[in-house]
DSSP file (Angstrom, degrees, kcal/mol; ACC not computed):
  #  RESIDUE AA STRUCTURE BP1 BP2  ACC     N-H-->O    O-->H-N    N-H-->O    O-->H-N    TCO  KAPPA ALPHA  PHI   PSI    X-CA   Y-CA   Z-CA
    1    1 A X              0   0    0      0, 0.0     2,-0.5     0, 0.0     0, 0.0   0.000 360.0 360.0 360.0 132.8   52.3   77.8  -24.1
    2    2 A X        -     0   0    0      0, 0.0     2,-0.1     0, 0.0     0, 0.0  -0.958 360.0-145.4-117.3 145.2   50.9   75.9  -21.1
    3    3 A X        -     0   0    0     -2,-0.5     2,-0.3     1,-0.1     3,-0.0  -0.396  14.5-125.1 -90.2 157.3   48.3   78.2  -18.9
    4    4 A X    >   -     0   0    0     -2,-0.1     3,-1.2     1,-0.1    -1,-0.1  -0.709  25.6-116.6-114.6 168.4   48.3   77.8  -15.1
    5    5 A X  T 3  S+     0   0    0      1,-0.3    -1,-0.1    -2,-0.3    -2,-0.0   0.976 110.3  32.2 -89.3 -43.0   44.7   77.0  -13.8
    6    6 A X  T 3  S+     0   0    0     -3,-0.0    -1,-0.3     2,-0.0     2,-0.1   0.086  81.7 136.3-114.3  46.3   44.8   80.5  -11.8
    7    7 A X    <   +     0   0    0     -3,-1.2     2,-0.3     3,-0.0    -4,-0.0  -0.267  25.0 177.1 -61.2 144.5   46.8   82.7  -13.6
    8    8 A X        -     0   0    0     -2,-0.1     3,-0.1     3,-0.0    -2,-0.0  -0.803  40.2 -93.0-164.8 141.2   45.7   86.2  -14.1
    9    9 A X        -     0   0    0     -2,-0.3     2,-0.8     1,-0.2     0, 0.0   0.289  43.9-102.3 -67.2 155.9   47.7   88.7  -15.9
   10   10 A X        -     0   0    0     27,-0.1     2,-0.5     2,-0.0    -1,-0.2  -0.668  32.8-171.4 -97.3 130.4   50.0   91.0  -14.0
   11   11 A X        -     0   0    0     -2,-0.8    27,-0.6    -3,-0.1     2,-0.4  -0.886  15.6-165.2-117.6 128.3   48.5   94.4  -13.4
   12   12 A X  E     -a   38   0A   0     -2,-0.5     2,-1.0    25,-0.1    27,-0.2  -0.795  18.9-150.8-116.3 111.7   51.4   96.6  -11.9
   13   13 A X  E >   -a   39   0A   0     25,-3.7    27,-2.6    -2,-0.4     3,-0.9  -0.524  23.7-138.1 -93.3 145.5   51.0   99.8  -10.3
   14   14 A X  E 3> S-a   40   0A   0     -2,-1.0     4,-0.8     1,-0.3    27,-0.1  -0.310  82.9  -9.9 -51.3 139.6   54.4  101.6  -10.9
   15   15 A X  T >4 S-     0   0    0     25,-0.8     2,-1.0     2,-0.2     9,-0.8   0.910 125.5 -68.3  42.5  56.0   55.4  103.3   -7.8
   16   16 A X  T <4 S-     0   0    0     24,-1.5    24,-0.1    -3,-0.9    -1,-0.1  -0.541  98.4 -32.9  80.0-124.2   52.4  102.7   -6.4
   17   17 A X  T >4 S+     0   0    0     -2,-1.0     3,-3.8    -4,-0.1     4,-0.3  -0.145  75.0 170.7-126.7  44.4   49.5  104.6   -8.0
   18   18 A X  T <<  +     0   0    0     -4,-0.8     5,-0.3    -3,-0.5    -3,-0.1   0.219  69.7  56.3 -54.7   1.3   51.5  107.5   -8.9
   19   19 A X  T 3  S+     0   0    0     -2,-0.2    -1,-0.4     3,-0.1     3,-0.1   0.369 115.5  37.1 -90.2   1.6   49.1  109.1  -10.8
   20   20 A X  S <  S+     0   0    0     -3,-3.8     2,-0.3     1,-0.2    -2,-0.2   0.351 129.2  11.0-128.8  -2.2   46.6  109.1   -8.0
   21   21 A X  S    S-     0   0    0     -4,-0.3     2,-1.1     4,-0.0    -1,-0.2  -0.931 101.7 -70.8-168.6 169.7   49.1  109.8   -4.8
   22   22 A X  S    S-     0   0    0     -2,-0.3     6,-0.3    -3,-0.1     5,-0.2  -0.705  70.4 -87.6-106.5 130.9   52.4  110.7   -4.6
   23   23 A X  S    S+     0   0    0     -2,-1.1    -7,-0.2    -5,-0.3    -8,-0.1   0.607  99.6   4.1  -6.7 144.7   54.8  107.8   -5.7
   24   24 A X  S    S+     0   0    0     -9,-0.8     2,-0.2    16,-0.2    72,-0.2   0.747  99.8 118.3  29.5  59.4   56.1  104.9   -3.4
   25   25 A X  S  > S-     0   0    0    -10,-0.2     4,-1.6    70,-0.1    70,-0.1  -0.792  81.1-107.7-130.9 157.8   54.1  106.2   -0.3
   26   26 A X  H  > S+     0   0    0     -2,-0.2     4,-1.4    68,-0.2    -2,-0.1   0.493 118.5  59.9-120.1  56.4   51.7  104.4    1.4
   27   27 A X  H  > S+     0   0    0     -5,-0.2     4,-1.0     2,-0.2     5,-0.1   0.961 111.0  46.7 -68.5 -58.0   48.8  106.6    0.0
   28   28 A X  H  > S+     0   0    0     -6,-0.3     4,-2.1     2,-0.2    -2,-0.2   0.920 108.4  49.9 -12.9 -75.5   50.1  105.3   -3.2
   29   29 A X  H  X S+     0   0    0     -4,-1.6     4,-2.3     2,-0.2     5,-0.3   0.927 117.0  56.5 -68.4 -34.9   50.4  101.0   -2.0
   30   30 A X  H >X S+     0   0    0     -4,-1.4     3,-3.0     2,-0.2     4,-2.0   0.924  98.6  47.5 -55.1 -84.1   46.5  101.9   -0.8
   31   31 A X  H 3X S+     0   0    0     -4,-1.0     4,-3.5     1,-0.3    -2,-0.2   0.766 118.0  46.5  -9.9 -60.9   44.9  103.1   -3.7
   32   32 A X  H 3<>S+     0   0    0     -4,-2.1     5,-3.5     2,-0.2    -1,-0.3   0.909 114.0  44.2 -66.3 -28.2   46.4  100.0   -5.4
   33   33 A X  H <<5S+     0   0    0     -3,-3.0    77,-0.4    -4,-2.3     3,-0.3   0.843 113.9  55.9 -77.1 -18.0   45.4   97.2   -2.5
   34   34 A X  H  <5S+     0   0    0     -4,-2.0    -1,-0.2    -5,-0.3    -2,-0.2   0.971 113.0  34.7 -73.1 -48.9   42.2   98.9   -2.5
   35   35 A X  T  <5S-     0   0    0     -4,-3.5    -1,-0.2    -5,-0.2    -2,-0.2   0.132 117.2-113.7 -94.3  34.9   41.6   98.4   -6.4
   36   36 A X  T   5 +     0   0    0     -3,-0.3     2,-0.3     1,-0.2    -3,-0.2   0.831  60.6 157.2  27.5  60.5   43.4   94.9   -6.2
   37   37 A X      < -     0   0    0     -5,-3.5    -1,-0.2    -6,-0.2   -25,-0.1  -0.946  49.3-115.9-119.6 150.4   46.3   95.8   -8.2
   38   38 A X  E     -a   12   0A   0    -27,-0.6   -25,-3.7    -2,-0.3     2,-0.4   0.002  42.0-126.9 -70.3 145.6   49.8   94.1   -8.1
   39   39 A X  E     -ab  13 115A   0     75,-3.0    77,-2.5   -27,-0.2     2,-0.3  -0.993  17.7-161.8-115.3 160.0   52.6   96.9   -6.8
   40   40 A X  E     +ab  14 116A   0    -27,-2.6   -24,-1.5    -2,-0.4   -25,-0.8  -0.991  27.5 168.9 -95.9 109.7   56.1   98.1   -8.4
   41   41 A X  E     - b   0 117A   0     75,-1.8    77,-0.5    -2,-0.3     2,-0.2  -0.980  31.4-122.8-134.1 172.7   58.5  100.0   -5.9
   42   42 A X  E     - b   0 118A   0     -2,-0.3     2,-0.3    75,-0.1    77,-0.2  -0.547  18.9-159.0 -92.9 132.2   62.1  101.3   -5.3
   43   43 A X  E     - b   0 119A   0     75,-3.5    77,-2.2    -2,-0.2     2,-0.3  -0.985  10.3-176.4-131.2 156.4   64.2  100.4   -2.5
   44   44 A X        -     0   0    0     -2,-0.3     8,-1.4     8,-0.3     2,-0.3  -0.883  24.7-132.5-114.6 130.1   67.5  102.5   -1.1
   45   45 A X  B     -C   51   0B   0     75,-0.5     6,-0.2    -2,-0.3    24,-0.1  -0.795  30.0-150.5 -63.8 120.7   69.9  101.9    1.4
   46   46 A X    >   -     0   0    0      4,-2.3     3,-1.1    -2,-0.3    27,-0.2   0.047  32.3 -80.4-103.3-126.3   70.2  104.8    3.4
   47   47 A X  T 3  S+     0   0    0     25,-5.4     2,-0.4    22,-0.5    26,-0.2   0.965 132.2  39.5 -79.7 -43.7   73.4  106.3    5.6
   48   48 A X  T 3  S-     0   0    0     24,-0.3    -1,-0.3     1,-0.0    -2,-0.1  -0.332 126.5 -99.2-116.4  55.0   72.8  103.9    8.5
   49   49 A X  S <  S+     0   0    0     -3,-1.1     2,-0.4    -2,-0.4    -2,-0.1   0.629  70.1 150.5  69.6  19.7   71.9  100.8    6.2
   50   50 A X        -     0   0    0     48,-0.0    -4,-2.3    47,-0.0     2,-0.4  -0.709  48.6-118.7 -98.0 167.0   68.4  101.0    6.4
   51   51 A X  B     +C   45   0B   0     -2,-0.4    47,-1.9    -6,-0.2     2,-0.2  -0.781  42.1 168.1 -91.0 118.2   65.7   99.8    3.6
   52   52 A X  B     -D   97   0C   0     -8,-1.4     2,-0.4    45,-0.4    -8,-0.3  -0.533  34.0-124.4 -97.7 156.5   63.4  102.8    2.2
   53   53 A X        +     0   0    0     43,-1.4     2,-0.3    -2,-0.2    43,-0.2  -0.855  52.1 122.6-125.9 137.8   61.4  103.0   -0.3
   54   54 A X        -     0   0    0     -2,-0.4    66,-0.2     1,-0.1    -2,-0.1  -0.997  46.1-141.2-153.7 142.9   62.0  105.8   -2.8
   55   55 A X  S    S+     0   0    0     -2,-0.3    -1,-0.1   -13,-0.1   -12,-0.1   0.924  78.5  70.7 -95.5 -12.4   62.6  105.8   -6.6
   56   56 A X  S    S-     0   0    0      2,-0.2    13,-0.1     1,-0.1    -2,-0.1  -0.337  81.9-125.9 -77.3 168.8   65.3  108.7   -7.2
   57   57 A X  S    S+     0   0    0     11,-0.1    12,-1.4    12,-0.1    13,-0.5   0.723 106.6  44.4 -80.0 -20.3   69.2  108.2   -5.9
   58   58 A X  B    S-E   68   0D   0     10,-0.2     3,-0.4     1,-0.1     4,-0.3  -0.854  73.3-142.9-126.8 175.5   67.8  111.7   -4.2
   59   59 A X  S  > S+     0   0    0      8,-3.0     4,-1.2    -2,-0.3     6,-0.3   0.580  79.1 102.2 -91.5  -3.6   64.7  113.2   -2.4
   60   60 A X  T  4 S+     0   0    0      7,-0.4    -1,-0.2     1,-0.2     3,-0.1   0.781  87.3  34.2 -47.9 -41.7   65.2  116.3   -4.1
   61   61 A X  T  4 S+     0   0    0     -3,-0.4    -1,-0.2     1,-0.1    -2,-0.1   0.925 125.0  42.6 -80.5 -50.2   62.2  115.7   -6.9
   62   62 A X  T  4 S+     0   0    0     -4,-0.3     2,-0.3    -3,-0.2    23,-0.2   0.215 118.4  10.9-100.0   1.3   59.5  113.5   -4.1
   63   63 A X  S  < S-     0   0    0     -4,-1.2     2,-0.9     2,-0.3    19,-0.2  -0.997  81.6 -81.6-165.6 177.5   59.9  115.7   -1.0
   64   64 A X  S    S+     0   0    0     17,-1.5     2,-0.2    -2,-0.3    -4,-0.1  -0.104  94.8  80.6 -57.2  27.4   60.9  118.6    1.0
   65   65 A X        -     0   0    0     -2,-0.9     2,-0.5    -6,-0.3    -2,-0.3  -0.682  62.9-150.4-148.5 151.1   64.2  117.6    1.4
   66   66 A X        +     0   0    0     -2,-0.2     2,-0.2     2,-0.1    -2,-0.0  -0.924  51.0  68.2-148.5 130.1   67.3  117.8   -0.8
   67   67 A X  S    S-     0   0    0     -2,-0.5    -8,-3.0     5,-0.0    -7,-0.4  -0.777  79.0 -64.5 142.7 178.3   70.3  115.3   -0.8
   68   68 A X  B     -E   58   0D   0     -2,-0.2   -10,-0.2   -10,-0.2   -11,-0.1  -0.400  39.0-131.0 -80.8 167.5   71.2  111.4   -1.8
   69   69 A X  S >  S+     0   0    0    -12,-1.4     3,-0.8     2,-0.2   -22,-0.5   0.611 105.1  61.3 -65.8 -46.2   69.7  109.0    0.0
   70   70 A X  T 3  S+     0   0    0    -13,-0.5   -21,-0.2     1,-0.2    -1,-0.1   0.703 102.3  52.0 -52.2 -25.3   72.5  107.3    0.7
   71   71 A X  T 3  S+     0   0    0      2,-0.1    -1,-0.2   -23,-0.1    -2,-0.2   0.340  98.2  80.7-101.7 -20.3   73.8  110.2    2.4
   72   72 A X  S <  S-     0   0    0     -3,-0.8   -25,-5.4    -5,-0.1     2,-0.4  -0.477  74.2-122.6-111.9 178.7   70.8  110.6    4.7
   73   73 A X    >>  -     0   0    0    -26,-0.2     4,-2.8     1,-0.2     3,-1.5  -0.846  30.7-115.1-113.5 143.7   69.8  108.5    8.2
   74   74 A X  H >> S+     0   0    0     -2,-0.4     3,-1.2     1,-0.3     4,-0.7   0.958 119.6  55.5 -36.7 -81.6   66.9  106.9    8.3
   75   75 A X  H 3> S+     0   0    0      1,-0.3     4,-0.6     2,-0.2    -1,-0.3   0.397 105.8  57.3  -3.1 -42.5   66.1  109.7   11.2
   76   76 A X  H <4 S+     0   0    0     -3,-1.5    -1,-0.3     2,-0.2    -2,-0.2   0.650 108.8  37.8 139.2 -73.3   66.8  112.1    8.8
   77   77 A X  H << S+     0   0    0     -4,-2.8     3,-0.5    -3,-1.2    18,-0.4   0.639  99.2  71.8 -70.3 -10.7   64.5  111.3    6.3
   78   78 A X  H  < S+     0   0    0     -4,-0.7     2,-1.2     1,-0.2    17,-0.4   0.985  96.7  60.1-100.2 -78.9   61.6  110.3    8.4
   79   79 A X  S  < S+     0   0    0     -4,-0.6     2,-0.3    15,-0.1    -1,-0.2   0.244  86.9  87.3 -67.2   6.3   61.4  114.0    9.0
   80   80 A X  S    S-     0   0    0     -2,-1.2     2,-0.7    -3,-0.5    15,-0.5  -0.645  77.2-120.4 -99.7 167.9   60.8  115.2    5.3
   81   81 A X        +     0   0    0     -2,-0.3   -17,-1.5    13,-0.1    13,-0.2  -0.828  28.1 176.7-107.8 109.2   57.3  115.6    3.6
   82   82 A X        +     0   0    0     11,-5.6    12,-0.2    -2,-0.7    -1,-0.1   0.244  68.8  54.3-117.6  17.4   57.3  113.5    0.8
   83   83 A X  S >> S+     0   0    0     10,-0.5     3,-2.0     2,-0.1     4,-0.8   0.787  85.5  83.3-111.0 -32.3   53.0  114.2   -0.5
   84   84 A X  T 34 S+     0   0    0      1,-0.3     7,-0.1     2,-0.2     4,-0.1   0.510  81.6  55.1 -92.2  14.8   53.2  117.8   -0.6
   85   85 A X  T 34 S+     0   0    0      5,-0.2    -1,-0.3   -23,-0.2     3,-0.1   0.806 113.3  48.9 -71.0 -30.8   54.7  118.2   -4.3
   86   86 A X  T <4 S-     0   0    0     -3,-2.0     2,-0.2     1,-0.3    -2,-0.2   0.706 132.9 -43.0 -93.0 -10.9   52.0  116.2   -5.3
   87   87 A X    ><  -     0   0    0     -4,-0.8     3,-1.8     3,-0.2    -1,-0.3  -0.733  46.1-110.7 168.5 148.3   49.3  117.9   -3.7
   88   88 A X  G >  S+     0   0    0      1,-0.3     3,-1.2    -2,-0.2    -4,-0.1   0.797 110.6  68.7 -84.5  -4.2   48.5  119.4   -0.5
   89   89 A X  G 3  S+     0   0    0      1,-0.2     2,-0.3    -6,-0.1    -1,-0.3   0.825 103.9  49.6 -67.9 -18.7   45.9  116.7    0.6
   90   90 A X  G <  S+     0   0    0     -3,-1.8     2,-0.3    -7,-0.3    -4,-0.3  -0.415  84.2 132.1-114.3  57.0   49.3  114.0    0.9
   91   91 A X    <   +     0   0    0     -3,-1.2     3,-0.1    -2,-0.3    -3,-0.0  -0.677  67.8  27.3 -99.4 173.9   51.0  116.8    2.9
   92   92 A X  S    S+     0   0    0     -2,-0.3    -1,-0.2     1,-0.2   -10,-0.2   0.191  92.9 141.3  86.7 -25.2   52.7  115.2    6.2
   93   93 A X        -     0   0    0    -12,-0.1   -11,-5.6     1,-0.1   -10,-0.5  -0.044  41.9-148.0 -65.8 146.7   52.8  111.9    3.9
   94   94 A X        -     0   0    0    -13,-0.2     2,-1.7   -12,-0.2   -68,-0.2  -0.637  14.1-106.7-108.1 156.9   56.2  110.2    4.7
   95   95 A X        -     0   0    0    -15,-0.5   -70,-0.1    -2,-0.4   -41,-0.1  -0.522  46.4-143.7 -68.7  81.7   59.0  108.1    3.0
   96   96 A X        -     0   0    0     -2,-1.7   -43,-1.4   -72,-0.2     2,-0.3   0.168   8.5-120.5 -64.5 158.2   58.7  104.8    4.2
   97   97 A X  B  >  -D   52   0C   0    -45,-0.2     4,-1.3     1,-0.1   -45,-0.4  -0.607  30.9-115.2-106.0-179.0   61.0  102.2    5.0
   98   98 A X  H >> S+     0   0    0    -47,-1.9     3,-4.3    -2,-0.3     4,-1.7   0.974 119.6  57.8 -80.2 -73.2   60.6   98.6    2.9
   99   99 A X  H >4 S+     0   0    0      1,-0.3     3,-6.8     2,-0.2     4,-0.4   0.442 111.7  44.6 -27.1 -91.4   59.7   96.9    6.6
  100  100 A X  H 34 S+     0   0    0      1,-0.4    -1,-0.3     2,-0.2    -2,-0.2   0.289 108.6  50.8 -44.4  -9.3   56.7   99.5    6.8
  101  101 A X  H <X S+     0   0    0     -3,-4.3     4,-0.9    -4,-1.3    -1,-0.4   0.538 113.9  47.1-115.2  -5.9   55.3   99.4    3.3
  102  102 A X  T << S+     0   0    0     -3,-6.8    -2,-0.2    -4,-1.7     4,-0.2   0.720 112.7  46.7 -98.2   4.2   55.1   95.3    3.5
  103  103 A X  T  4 S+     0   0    0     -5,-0.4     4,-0.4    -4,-0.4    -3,-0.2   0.506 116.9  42.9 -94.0  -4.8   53.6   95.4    6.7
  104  104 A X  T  > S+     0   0    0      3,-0.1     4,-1.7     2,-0.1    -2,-0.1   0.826 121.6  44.4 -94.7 -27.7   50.8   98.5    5.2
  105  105 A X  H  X S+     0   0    0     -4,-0.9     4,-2.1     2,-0.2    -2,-0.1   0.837 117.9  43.3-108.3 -51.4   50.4   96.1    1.7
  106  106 A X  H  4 S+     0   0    0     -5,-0.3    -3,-0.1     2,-0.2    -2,-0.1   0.913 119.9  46.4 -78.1 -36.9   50.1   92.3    4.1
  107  107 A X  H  4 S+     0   0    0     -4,-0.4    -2,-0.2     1,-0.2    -1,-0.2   0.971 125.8  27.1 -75.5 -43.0   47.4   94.2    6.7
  108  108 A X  H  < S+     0   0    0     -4,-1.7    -2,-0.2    -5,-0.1    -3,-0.2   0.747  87.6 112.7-111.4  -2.6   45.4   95.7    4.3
  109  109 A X     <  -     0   0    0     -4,-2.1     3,-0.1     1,-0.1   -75,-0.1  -0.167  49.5-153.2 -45.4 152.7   45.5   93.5    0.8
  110  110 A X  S    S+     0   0    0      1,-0.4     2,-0.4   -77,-0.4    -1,-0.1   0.576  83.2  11.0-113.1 -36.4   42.1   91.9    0.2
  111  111 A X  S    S-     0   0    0    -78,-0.2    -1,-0.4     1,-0.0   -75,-0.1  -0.962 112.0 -55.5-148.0 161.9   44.1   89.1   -1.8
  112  112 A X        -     0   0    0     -2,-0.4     2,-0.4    -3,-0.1    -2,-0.1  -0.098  60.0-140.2 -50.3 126.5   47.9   87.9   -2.3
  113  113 A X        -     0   0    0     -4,-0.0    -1,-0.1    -3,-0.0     2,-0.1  -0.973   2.3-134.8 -69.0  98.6   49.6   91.0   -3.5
  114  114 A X        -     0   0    0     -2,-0.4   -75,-3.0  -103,-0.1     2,-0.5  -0.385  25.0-167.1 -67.7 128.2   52.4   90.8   -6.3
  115  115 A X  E     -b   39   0A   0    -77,-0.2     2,-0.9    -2,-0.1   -75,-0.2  -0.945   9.3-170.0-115.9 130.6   55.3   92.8   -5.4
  116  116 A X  E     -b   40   0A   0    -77,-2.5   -75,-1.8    -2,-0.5     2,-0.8  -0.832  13.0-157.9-126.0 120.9   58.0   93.7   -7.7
  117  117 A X  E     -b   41   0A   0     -2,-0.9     2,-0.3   -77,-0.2   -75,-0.1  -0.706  12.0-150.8-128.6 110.8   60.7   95.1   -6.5
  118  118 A X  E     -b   42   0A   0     -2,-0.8   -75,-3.5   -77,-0.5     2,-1.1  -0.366  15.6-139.5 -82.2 115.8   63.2   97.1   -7.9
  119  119 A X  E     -b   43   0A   0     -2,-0.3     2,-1.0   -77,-0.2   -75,-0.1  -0.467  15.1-156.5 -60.8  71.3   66.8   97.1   -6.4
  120  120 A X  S    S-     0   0    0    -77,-2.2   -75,-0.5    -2,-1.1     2,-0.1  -0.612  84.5  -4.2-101.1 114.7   68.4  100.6   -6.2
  121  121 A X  S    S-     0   0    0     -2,-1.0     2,-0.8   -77,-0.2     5,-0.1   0.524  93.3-118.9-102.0-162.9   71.3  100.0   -6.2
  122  122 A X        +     0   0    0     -2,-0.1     2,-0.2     4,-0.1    -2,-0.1  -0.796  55.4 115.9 -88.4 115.0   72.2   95.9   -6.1
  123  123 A X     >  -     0   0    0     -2,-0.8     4,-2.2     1,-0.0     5,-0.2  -0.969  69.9 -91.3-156.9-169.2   74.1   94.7   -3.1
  124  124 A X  T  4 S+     0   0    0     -2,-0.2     4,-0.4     1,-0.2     5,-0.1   0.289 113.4  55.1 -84.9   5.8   74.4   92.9   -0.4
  125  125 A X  T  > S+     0   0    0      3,-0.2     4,-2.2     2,-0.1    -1,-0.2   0.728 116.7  49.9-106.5 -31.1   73.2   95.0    2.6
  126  126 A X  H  > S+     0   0    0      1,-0.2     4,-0.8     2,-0.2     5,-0.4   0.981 113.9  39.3 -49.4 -83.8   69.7   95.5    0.2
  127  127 A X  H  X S+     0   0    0     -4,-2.2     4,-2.6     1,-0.2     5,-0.2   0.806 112.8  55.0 -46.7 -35.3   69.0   92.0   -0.6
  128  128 A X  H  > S+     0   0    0     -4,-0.4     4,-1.6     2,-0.2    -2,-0.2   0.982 115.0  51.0 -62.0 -69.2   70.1   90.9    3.1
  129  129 A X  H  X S+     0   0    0     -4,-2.2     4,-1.6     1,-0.3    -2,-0.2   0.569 107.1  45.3  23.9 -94.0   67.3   93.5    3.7
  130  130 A X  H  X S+     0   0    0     -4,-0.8     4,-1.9     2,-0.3     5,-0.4   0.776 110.4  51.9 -55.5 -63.0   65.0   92.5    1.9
  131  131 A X  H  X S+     0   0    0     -4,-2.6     4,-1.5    -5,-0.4    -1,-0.3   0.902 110.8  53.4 -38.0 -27.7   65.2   88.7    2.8
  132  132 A X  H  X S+     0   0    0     -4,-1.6     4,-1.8    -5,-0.2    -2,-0.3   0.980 110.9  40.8-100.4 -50.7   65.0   89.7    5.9
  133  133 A X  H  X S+     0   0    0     -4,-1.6     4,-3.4     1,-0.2     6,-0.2   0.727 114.2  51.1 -36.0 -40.7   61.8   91.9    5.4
  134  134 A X  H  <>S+     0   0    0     -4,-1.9     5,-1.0     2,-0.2    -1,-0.2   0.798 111.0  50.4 -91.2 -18.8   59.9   89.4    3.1
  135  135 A X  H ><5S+     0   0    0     -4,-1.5     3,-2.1    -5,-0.4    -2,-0.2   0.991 111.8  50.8 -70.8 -59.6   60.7   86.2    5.9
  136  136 A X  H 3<5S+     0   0    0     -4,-1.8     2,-0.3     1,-0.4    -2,-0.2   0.892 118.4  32.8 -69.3 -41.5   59.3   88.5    8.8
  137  137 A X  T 3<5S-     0   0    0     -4,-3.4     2,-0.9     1,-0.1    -1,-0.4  -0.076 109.7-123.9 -96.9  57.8   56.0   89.4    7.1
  138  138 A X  T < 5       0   0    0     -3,-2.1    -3,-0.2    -2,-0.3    -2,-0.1   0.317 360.0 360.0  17.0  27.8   55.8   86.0    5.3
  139  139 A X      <       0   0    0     -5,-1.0    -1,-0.2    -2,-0.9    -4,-0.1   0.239 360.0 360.0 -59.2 360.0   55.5   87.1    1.9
């Protein structure tokens, strides 16, 4: 096994810090940049082909809102409350779209951030997406 001279073991938090905020928000991608841990989040294509991130195929479980993702407009989703299942201090907190949690994760990281990012589902309007995301904030 050959070590790399600055390696350090990969700390991820799942959905954010979803035991400390509610999941793939970013009250969640804080909590982690703050205690300089790596994040894991979901992204969705929604009805008009924008990039989200959320981990169910619906909002029904993470917000005030019920239906697929797939199925909703960006516009549409922006307007559900996706902190106050988890508590009422992350009420108003919103679903964010993949631009807007690597521009909250690049402004406020103290050091290079690991992102791992889970494709739901795989195609090509995601991954274009996502390229497209990771060139503009030079991640």
């Amino acid at each position: 096994m050959t070590e790399t001279k600055n390696a350090r073991p990969a700390i991820l938090g799942h959905r954010g810090a979803l035991m400390h905020a509610p999941e793939n928000t970013l009250a969640a991608f804080e909590l982690c940049v703050r205690c300089g841990v790596d994040i894991e989040l979901d992204v969705y294509a929604t009805k008009d082909n924008q990039l989200v991130v959320i981990h169910d195929a619906t909002v029904d479980r993470t917000t005030s809102g019920k239906g697929r993702v797939d199925q909703l407009t960006l516009q549409q989703l922006k307007k559900l409350d996706a902190g106050s299942w988890f508590h009422p201090d992350f009420a108003g907190e919103r679903i964010p779209t993949f631009d807007e949690a690597l521009a909250f994760i690049k402004k406020h990281e103290r050091r290079p951030t690991v992102i791992g990012i889970n494709l739901k589902p795989v195609n090509q309007v995601i991954i274009n997406g996502i390229v497209e995301a990771v060139r503009k904030h030079k991640m």
